[in-house]
N, C-alpha and C positions, 0 to 999 in steps of 0.2 A: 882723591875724593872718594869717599863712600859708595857703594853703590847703594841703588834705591830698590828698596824690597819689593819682588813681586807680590802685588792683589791677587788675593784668594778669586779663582776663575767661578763665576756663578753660570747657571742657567734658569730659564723659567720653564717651570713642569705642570705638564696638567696634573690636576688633585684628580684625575676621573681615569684617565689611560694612561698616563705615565709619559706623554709623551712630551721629549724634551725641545726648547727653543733656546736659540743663543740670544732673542733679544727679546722687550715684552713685544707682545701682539695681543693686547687684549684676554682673548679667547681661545681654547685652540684651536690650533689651523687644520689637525689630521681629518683626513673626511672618516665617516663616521662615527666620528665620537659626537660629537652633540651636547658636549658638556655645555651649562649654562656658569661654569665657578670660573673665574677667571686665574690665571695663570700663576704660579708661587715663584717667587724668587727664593731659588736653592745650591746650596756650595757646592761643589763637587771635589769629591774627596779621589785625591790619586790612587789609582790601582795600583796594588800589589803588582810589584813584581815575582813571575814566576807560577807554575799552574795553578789551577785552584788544587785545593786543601785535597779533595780527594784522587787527585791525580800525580799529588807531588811524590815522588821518589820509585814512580812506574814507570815503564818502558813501554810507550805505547809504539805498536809495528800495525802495519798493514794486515788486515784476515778477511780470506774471505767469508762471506756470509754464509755458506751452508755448512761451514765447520764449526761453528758456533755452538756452542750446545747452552739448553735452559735448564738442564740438571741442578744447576746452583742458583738456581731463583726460583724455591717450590715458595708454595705460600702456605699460610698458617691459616683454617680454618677458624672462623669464631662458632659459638654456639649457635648464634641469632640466626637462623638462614635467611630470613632478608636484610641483615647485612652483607654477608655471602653473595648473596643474590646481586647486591647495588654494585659490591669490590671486586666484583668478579671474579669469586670462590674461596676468598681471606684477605689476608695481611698477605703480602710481600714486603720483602725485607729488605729495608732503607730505602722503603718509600716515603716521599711525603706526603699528607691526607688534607686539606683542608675544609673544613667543617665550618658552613655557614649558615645563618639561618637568621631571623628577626629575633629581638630580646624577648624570652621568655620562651622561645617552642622548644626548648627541652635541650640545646647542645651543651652545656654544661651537664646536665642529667647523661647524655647517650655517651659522653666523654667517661664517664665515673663509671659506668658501664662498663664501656672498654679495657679502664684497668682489673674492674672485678675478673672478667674475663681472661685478662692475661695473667694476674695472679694467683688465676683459679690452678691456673698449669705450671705453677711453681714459678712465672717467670717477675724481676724483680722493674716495678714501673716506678718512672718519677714524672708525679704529676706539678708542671708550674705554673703557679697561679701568679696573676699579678691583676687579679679584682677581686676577688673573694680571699679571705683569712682562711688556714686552716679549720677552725673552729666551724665556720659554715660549710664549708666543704664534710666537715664530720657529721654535721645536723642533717647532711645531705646522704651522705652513706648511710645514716641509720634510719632513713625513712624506706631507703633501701635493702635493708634485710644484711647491710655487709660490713661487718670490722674493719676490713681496712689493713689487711695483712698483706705485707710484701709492697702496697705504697708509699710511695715517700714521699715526701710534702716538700716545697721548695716555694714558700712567698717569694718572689723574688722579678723585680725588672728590669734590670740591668744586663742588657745582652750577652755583655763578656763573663761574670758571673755566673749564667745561664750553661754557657759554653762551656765554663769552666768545669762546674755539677756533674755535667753530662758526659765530660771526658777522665772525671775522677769516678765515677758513679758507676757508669757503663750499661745503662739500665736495657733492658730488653724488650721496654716500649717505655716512649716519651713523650707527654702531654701537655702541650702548651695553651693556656687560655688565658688569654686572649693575644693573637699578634699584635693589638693595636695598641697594647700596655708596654710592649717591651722598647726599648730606645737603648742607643750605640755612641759612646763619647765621641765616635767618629764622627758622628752628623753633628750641623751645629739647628736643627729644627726638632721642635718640639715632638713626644709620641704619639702615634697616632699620624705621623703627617708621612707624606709621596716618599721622602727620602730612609725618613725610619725604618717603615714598612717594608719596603724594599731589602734594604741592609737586613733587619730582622729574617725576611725569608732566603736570602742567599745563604746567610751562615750557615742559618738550618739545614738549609739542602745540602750544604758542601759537609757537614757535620754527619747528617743522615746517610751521603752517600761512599762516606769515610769511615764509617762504622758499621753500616750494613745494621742499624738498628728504623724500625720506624716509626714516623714522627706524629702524630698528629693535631692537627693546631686550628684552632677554632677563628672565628671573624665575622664581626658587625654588621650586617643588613644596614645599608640607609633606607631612606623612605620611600624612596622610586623604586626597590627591591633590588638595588645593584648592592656588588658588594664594595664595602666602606674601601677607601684604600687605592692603590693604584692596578690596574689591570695587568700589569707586569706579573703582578704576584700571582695570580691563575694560572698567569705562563710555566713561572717558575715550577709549579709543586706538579707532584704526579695525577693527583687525584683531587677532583674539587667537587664535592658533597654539600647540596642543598639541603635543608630539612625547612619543609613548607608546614603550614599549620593555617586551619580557617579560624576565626575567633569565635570563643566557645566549642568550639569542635573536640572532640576527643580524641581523634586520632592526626598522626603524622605521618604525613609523606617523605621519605627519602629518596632523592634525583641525585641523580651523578650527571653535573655538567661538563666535566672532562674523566678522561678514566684510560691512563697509557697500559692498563692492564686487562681491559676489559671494556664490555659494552656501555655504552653512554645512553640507552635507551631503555633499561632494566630502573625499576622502583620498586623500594620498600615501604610496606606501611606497619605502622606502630600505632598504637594505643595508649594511651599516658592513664596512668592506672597510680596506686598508691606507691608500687613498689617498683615503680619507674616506666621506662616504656618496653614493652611487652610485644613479639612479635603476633598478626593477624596472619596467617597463613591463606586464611582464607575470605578473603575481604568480599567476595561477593555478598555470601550468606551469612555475615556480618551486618553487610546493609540491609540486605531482600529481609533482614529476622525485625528490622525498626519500621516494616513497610507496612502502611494501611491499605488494605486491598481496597480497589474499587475508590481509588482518592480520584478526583478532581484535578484536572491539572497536571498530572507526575507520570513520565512514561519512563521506559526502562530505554534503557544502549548499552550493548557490549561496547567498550571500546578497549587498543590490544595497549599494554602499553610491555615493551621488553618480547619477553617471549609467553605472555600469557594474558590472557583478556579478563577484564574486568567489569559485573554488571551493575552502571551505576545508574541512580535515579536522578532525570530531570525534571525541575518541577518549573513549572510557572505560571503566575497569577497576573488576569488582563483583570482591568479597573476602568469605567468610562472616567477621564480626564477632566480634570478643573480646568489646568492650564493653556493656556497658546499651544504651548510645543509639552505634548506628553513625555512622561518621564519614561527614561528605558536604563533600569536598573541591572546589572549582569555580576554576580556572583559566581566566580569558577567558572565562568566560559567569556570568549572572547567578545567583547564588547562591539568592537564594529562591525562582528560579521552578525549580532544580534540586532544591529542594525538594518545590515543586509537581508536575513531573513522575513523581517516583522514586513521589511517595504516587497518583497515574495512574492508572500503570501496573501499580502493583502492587494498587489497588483493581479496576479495570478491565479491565485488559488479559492479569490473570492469570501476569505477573511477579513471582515472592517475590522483594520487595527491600526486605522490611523488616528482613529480618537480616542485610545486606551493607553494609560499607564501599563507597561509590560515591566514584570520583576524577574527577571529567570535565578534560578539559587539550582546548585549541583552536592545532593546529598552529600553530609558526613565530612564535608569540606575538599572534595578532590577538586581538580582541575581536568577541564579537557580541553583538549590542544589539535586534537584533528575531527576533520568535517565529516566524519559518520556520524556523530548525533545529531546533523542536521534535521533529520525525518522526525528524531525523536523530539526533537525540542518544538517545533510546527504542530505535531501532534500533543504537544502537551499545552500548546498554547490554543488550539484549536478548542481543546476540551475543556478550558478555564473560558474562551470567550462565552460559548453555547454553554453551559453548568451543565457540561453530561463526562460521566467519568469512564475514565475507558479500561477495557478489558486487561483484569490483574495480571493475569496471566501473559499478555504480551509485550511483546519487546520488538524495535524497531533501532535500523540503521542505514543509511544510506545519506550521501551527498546530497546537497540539493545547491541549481546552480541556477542561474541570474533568469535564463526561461522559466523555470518551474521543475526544468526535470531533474529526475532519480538520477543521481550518475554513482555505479558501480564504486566499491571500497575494495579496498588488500583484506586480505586472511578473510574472508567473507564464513567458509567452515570451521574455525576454529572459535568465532565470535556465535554460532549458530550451535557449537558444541559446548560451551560454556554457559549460554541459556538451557540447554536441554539439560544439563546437570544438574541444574537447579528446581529444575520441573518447570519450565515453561513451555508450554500449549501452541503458539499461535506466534507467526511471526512474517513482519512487515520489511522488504527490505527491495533493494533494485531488481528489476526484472533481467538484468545482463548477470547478475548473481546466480542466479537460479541455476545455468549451465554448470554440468559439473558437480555442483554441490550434491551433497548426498545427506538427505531429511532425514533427520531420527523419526524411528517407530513414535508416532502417537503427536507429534509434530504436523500443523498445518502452516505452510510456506505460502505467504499471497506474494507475486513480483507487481510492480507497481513502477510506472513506466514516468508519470508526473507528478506533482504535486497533491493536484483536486480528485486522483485516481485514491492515493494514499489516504485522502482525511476522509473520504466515501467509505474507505472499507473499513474506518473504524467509527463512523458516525454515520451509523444507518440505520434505517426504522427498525428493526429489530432490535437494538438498544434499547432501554429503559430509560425515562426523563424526558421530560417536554422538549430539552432543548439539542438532544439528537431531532428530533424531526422541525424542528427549527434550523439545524444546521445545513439537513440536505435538503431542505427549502431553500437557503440561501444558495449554498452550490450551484441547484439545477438554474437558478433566475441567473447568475452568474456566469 
């Protein structure tokens, strides 16, 4: 009798975390993932036997850790110092990079970049495209000032092919865009899907880490701002590279959300210009140069992000409300703690804001992520409720918490040296601050200990405009 061929073994995988089940369930089960896409029925293709690719025909032994030396992992500087800045100090060699971002904020552009860069240094890139034609990719180079010497062009989607290129080629940086185009005769699912993905960046990595060349490979933003694809793949690569962008904004933020070579809390900002994007060295006085002195509404906040502070402008605009429940719109800062604050200050601090539309918007398109612009943001909604504008010259930071009070921030001198470089005059911040700190010459420091202490000392009869003495009207009845 015959025997009866085994069925190909399947599993179901989440499309969101990669996380695999031997039967369906629905949904997935891992706690916190939170997918709402239900489960893929997917092949599983047998493992090779024998090490991976970049281990095979080594003699791995026991060593101890402090004999180790990093002599043979220098890194290659780029031009750009806030690339430098985000990779923590260049290229490393047979790293992998992953480069993601929303369609259109420039990774294609920062990619074309990257090879100009390495061919600047004689070194020979193959860039593989498998969405764009050469032809746009050249319409793209010449908007950029760059011929196109020493890149090589590879349309091409077919993983093994890919492979193939790169081990006949030998190039000394490799550029993949897009991972979600590439697909493996191994898988029997479409590109772009959990098992593709997947396959596509092992190769890679075992490629990159076999050649000691490095990689970098671009990837799709979904809508919720995760990246497309399965979350294995973040695992997998060395380095995973956000570039954020506001709509209409001009410039770009680069975050590094992993980084085995370096800090994960250092950002670059770029400026998307004609001739691509352009490093901001100095983003303060970038913004403070677009500032209307004496606006309405907009206060200043150092906040640090990396190892150096940044002064950005918050603005917002109160409106008396049509609706039931007013609107509370939040651009670049955290929506529920703009919640939190609006309900503050208007418990606390004696600001009617419960029957105003609140907009908050964070100049030039940044994000902020931690609660020292809380002062700033209260104060600038303060001076939009009462139409009194507040002092140009100042800049404010501090926490503020469910009482009303100030509660003390990290680096508090370095956020206080970064305004004085700019010329700013006058500054608002927690009164537990103050100890310690050391005021620049010509610098007036107020600590400020609540809430209704802090909107006092910038709305007070000696301002100009009816509705400063409107404001500590309401205060004192408050």
């Amino acid at each position: 009798m015959a025997k009866v061929k085994d069925r190909q073994r399947t599993v179901f995988m989440c499309p969101s975390c990669g996380n695999e089940s031997p039967k369906w369930m629905g949904f997935c089960p891992a706690q916190g993932c939170g997918s709402q896409s239900p489960l893929v029925e997917t092949a599983v293709v047998p493992a090779a036997k024998g090490r991976p690719g970049w281990l095979a025909g080594q003699s791995i032994d026991v060593v101890e850790l402090s004999s180790i030396s990093t002599a043979d992992q220098p890194r290659d500087p780029l031009p750009s110092s806030e690339l430098n800045r985000v990779l923590g100090g260049g290229v490393v060699p047979g790293s992998v990079v992953l480069l993601a971002g929303e369609p259109g904020v420039g990774k294609s552009t920062l990619l074309l970049q990257l090879a100009q860069y390495a061919a600047a240094k004689g070194k020979k890139v193959l860039y593989v495209s498998g969405e764009e034609s050469p032809q746009q990719i050249k319409l793209r180079s010449d908007r950029l000032g760059f011929a196109g010497e020493g890149v090589l062009m590879l349309p091409e989607t077919d993983l093994a092919a890919v492979i193939e290129k790169l081990d006949s080629i030998r190039p000394g940086l490799a550029i993949v865009d897009s991972i979600q185009t590439l697909y493996s005769d191994d898988e029997t699912s479409g590109p772009g899907s959990v098992g593709q993905v997947r396959e596509a960046g092992l190769r890679l990595l075992r490629w990159a880490k076999a050649s000691g060349t490095p990689v970098f490979v671009s990837g799709h933003m979904t809508k919720d701002g995760s990246l497309a694809g399965p979350r294995v793949l973040e695992h997998m690569v060395d380095v995973v590279l956000y570039l954020e962008s506001q709509e209409d904004g001009g410039y770009r933020v680069l975050r590094a959300g992993k980084n085995r070579f370096g800090a994960t809390t250092e950002v670059g900002v770029f400026e998307m210009t004609e001739r691509g994007l352009t490093d901001v060295s100095d983003p303060s006085r970038a913004l403070l140069s677009q500032r209307a002195g004496g606006s309405i509404g907009a206060a200043l906040t150092p906040v640090v992000e990396g190892s150096r502070a940044l002064l950005l402008e918050v603005q917002a605009l109160t409106s008396p409300s049509q609706l039931p429940a007013p609107r509370r719109v939040a651009n670049g800062f955290d929506y529920n703690r703009l919640l939190m604050l609006a309900a503050v200050a208007s418990r606390r601090a004696g600001l009617e804001l419960s029957g105003q539309d609140i907009i908050v918007n964070v100049a030039g398109g940044f994000k902020i992520g931690e609660p020292a612009a809380d002062l700033a943001l209260v104060l600038a909604m303060a001076s939009s409720l009462y139409n009194c504008p507040l002092d140009p010259g100042m800049f404010a930071f501090g926490e503020v918490g469910l009482s009303a009070e100030i509660r003390a921030v990290s680096q508090a001198q370095r956020r206080v040296m970064e305004a004085a470089r700019l010329g700013l005059k006058r500054c608002i911040l927690p009164e537990s601050c103050l100890e310690g700190l050391t005021v620049p010459p010509g610098m007036k420091a107020t600590g400020v200990r609540t809430l209704r202490q802090a909107v006092n000392a910038v709305l007070s009869k000696d301002r100009s405009g009816d509705g400063a003495w409107g404001a500590e009207a309401a205060l004192e009845a408050g």
